[in-house]
C-alpha positions in Angstrom: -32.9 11.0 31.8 -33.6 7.6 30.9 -33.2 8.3 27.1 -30.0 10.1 27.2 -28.4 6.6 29.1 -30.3 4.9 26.7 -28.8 6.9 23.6 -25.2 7.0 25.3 -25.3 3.5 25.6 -26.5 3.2 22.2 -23.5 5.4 20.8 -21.2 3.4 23.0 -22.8 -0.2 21.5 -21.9 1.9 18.0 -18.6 3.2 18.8 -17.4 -0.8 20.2 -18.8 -2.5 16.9 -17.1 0.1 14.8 -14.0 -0.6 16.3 -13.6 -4.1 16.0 -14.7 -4.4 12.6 -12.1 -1.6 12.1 -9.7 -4.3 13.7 -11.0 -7.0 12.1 -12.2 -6.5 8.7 -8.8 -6.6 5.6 -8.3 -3.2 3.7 -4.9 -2.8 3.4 -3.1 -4.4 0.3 0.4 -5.7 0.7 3.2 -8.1 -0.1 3.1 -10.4 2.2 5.4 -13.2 3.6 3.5 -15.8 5.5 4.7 -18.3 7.6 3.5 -21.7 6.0 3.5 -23.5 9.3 0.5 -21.2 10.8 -0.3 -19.3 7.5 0.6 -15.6 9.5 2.0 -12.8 8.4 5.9 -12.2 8.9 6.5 -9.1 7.3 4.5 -7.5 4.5 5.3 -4.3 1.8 2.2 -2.5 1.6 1.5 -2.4 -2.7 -1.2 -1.2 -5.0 -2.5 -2.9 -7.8 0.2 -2.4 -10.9 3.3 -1.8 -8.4 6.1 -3.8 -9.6 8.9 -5.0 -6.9 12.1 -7.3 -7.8 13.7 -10.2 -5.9 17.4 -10.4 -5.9 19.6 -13.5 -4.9 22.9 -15.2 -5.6 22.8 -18.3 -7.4 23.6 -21.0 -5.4 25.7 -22.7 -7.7 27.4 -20.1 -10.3 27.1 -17.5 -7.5 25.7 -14.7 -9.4 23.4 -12.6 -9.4 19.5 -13.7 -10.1 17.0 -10.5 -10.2 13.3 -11.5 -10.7 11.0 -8.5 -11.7 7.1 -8.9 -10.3 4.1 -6.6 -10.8 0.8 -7.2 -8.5 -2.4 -7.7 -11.3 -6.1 -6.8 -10.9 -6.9 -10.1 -9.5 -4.4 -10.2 -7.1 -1.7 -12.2 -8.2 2.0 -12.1 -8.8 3.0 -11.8 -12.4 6.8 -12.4 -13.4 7.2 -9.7 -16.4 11.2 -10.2 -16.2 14.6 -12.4 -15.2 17.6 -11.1 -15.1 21.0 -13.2 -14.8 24.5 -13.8 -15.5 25.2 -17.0 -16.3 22.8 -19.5 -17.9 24.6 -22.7 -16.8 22.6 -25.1 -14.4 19.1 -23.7 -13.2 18.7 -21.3 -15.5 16.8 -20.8 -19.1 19.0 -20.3 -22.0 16.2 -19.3 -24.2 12.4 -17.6 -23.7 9.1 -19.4 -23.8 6.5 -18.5 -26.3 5.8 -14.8 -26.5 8.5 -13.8 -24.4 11.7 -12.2 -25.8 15.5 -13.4 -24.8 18.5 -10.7 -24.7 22.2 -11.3 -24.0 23.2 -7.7 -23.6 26.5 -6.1 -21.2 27.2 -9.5 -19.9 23.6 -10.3 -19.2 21.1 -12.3 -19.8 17.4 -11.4 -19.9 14.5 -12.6 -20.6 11.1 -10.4 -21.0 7.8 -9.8 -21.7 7.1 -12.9 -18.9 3.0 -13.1 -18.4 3.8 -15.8 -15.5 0.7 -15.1 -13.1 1.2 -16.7 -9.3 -1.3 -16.7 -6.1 1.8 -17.3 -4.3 4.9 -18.9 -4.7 7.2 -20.4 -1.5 10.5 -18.9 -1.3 13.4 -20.0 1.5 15.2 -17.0 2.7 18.8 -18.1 2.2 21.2 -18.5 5.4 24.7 -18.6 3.5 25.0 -17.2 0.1 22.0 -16.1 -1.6 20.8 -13.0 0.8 17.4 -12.7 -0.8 16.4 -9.1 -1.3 13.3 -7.5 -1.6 14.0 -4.0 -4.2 10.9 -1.8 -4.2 11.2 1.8 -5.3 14.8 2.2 -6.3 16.1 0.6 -2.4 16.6 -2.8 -0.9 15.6 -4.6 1.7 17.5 -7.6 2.9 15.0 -10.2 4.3 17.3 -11.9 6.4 16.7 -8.8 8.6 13.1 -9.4 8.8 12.6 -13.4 8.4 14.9 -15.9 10.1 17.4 -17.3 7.4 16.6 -20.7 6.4 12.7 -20.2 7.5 10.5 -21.1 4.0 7.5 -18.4 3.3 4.8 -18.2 1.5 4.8 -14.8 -0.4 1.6 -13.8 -2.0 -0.9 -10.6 -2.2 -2.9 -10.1 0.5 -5.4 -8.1 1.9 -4.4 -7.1 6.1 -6.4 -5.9 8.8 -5.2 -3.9 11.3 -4.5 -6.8 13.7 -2.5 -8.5 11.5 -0.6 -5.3 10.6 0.4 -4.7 14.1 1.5 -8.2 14.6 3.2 -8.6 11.0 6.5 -6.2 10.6 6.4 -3.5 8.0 9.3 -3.8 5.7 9.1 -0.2 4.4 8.6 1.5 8.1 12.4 0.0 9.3 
């Protein structure tokens, strides 16, 4: 009798530590926009290595249009592969850096074949005119409905535990 307690306590001692490393330890991949006050997760996109996502806004001062094309790399950072735009006035390149190509093309302006590698890069979700959205597999996501407008984030590649997924929001599961 004293060995089957002693087991079942032993399978119970088991059973705890594999749930909290469970809880604790990152697996999960994902988009994430961090709050740089307290460096926690708002929201997050869960993405694989090689997925690409775009950031659309309005310009601020030609009010157009701005879509910025990413795709997450091997090591975990952001790379910029394209910028798409409409007017090439103030802000914005009127030609492509070394290696990448610029194309004027329906009204357009793009430039490609970007190799610009981030960790992370801060972005202010915009509370007037620029409604910064998230598009990731052919829909968008507004983020004003899942940050506060005007709050700055940090938005980088991150691995999540489970804690931190139930505490950050989904984007893809509203």
């Amino acid at each position: 009798m004293f060995v089957s307690k002693k087991l079942n306590f032993v399978l119970f001692l088991l059973t705890v530590i594999f749930i909290i490393i469970t809880l604790v330890i990152p697996y999960k991949q994902a988009l994430v926009f961090l709050q740089i006050e307290n460096n926690s997760a708002i929201t997050y996109v869960p993405l694989e290595t090689g997925d690409s996502f775009k950031i659309k806004y309005k310009h601020s001062i030609h009010l157009t249009d701005v879509i910025e094309s990413y795709r997450v790399t091997k090591q975990g950072n952001i790379r910029q592969y394209e910028l798409e735009y409409e007017n090439y006035a103030i802000g914005m390149p009127s030609a492509a850096s070394d290696g990448e190509i610029f194309e004027a093309k329906d009204g357009k302006y793009y430039i490609k074949n970007m190799k610009r590698d981030f960790p992370s890069f801060v972005l202010r979700v915009g509370q007037v005119r620029a409604n910064h959205t998230l598009l990731y597999k052919e829909k968008a996501y507004p983020l004003a409905e899942y940050i506060e407008p005007g709050t700055r984030v940090k938005v980088q590649i991150k691995k999540l535990n489970a804690i931190q997924q139930m505490r950050g929001v989904d984007i893809l599961d509203n």
